[in-house]
C-alpha positions as CSV (number, residue, x, y, z in Angstrom):
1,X,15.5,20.6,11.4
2,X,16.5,17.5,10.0
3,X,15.9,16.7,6.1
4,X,14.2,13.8,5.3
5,X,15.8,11.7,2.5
6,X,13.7,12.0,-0.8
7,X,13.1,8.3,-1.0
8,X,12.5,6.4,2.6
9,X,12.5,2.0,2.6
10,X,9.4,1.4,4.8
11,X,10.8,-0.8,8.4
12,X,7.7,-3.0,9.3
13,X,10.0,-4.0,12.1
14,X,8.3,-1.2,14.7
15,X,4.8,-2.4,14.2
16,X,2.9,-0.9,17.1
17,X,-0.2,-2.3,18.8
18,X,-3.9,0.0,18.2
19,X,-6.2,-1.8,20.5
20,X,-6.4,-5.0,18.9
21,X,-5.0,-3.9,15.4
22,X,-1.2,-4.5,14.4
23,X,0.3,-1.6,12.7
24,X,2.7,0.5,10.9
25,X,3.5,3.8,11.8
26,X,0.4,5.9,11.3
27,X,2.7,8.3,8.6
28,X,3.7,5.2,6.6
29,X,0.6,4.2,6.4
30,X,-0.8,7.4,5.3
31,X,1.8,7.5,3.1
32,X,1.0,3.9,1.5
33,X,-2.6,4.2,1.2
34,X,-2.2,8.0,0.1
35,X,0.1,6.8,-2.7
36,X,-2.3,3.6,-3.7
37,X,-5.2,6.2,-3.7
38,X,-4.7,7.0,-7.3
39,X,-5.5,4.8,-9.7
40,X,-2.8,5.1,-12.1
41,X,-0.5,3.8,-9.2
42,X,-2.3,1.1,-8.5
43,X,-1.7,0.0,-11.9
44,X,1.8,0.6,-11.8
45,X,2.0,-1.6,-8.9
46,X,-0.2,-4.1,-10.4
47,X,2.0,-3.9,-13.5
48,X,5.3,-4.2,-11.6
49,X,3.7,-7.4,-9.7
50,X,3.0,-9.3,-12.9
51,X,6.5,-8.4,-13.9
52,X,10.0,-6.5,-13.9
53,X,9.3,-3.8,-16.6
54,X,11.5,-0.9,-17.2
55,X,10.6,3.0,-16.7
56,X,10.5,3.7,-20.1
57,X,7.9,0.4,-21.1
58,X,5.8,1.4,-18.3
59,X,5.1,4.9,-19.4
60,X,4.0,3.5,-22.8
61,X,1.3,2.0,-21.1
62,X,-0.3,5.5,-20.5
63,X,-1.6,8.5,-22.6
64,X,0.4,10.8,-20.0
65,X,4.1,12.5,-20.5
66,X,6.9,10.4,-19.4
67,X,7.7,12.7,-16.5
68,X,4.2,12.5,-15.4
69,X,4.4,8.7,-15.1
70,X,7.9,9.1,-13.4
71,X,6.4,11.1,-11.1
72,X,3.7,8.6,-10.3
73,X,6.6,6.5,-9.4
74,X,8.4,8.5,-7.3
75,X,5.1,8.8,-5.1
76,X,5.6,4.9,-4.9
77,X,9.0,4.6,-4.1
78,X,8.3,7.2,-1.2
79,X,6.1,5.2,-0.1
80,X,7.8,2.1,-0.2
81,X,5.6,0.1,-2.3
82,X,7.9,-0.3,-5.2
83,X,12.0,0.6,-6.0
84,X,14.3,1.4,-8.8
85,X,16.9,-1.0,-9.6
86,X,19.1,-0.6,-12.2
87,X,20.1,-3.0,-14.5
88,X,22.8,-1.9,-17.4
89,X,21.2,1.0,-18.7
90,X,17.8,0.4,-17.8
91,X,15.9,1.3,-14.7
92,X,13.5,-1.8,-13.5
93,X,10.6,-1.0,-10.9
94,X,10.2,-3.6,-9.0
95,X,7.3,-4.1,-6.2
96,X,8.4,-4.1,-2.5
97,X,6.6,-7.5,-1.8
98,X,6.7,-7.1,2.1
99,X,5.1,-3.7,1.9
100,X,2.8,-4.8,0.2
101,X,1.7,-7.6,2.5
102,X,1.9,-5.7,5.5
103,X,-0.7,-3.7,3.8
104,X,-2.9,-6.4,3.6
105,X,-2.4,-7.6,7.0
106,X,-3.6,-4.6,8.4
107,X,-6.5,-4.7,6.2
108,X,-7.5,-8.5,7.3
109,X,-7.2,-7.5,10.4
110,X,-9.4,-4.4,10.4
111,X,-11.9,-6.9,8.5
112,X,-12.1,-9.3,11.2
113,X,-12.6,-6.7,13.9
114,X,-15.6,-5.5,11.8
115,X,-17.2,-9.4,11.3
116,X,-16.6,-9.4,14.7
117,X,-18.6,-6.5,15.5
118,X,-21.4,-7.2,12.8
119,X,-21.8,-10.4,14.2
120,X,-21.8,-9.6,18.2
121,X,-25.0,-6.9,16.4
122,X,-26.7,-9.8,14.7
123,X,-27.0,-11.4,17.9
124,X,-28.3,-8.4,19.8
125,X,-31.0,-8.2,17.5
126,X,-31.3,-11.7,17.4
127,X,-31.4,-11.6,21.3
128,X,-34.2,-8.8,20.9
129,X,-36.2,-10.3,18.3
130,X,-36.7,-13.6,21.0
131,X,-37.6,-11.6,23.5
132,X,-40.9,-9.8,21.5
């Protein structure tokens, strides 16, 4: 059995086709929106989007023990939305920008399927409303 390494970089580059959706590998994905299902994570992320902060000012941002908050990170950084750089003595989270927006591709398109589909129903009914 081979070990997985504790902290995997997300490769959008083998984005398969799902009928008419573009996606990531169904356990990254899991993995990304598993991680963003929290909402203390989110916040993390939406604090390291607005800026570079260190490990250390992040967890004062929360009434939780610093290894709590660093393992809120980890969760990130496994999933690829964010990574630990370090500068001098600090460690900086940083968000993984293309992650991020792969994300959200994935998530337009699933909402244009779905507008699509709502709107092909509207005309149904439409179609059946005429017809009475």
């Amino acid at each position: 059995m081979v070990a997985r390494p504790r902290w995997v970089r997300l490769d959008f580059s083998d984005i398969q086709p799902y009928g008419c959706i573009m996606q990531p590998a169904k356990a990254d994905l899991d993995e990304m929106f598993g991680a963003l299902a929290n909402a203390t994570r989110r916040d993390i992320v939406r604090r390291a989007i607005d800026a570079e902060e260190g490990v250390v000012e992040l967890a004062d941002h929360y009434q939780m023990s610093f290894a709590a908050v660093q393992k809120h990170i980890a969760v990130l950084e496994r999933a690829g939305l964010i990574t630990k750089v370090r500068i001098g003595r600090r460690k900086v989270v940083r968000t993984n920008v293309e992650a991020l927006r792969a994300t959200r591709r994935l998530l337009d398109q699933y909402e244009e399927l779905w507008r699509g589909r709502i709107d092909r129903m509207q005309d149904i009914l439409s179609d059946t409303d005429i017809q009475k």
